[in-house]
C-alpha positions as CSV (number, residue, x, y, z in Angstrom):
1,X,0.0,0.0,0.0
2,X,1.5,3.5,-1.2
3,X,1.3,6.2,1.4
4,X,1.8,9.8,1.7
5,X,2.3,12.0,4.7
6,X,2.1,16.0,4.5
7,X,4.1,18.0,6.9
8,X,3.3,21.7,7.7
9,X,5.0,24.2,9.6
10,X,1.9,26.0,10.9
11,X,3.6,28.8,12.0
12,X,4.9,29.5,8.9
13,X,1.9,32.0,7.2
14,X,3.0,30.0,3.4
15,X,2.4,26.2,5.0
16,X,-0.3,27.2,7.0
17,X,-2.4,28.6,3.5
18,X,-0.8,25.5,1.8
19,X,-2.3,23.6,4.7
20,X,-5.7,25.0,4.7
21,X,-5.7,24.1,0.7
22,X,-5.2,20.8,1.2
23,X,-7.8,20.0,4.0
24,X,-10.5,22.4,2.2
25,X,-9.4,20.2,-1.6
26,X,-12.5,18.1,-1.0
27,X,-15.0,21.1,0.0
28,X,-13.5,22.6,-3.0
29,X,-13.9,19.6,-5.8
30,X,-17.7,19.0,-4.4
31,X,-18.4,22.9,-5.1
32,X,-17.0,22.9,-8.6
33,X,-18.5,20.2,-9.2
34,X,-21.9,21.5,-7.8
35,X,-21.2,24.6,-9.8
36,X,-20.8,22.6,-13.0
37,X,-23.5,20.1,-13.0
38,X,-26.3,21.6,-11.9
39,X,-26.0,25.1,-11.6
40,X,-26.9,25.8,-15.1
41,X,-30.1,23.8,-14.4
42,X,-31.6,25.4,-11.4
43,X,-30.8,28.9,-12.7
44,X,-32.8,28.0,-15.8
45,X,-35.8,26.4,-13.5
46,X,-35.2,30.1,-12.0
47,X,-35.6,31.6,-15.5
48,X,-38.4,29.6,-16.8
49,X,-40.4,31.0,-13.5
50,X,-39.8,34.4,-14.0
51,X,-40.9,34.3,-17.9
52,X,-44.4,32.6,-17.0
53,X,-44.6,35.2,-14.7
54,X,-44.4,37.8,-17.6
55,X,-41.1,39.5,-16.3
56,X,-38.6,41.0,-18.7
57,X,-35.1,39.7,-17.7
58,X,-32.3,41.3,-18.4
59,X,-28.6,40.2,-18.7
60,X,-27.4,41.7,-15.4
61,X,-30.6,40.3,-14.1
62,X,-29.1,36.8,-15.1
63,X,-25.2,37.7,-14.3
64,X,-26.9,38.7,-10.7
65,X,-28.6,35.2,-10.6
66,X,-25.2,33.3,-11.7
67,X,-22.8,34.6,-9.3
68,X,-25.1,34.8,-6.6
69,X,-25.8,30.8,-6.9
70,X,-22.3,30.4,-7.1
71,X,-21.5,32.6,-3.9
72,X,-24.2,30.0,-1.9
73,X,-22.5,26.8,-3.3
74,X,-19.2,28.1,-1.8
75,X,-21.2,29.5,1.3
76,X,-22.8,25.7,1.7
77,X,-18.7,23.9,1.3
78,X,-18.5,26.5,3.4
79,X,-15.3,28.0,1.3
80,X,-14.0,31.4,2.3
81,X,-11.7,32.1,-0.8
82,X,-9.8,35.1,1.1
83,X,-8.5,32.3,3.7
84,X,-7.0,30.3,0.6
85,X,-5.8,32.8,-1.4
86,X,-4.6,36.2,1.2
């Protein structure tokens, strides 16, 4: 059996970011992949509603709608991109 074992110096500010990478990797794949799959879907569902309604939509109106699902996918992997990236 292979193995790997990670070593961090945590009070290092690089391997601590480096750290927190690795251990949020999962959180991370799952919201991409949430992102990819289906966000396209329940923003369209979204869509559809408004136009039965009778509502004009405009592009910023569906820019708006895109990044704000994408901000509660990374809210719900609970992601905070300024801890992975500052």
């Amino acid at each position: 059996m292979a193995e790997a074992i990670l070593k961090y110096d945590l009070n290092d500010t690089d391997d601590a970011m480096a750290h927190m990478r690795a251990i949020k990797s999962l959180d991370m794949a799952l919201a991409l992949w949430e992102i990819r799959y289906n966000t396209k879907k329940s923003i369209g569902y979204a869509l559809e509603g408004k136009d039965l309604k009778g509502e004009s939509v405009s592009n910023y109106d569906v820019l708006d709608m895109v990044y704000e699902r994408i901000y509660e996918i990374l809210d719900e992997h609970n992601i905070k991109l300024d801890d992975l990236i500052i």
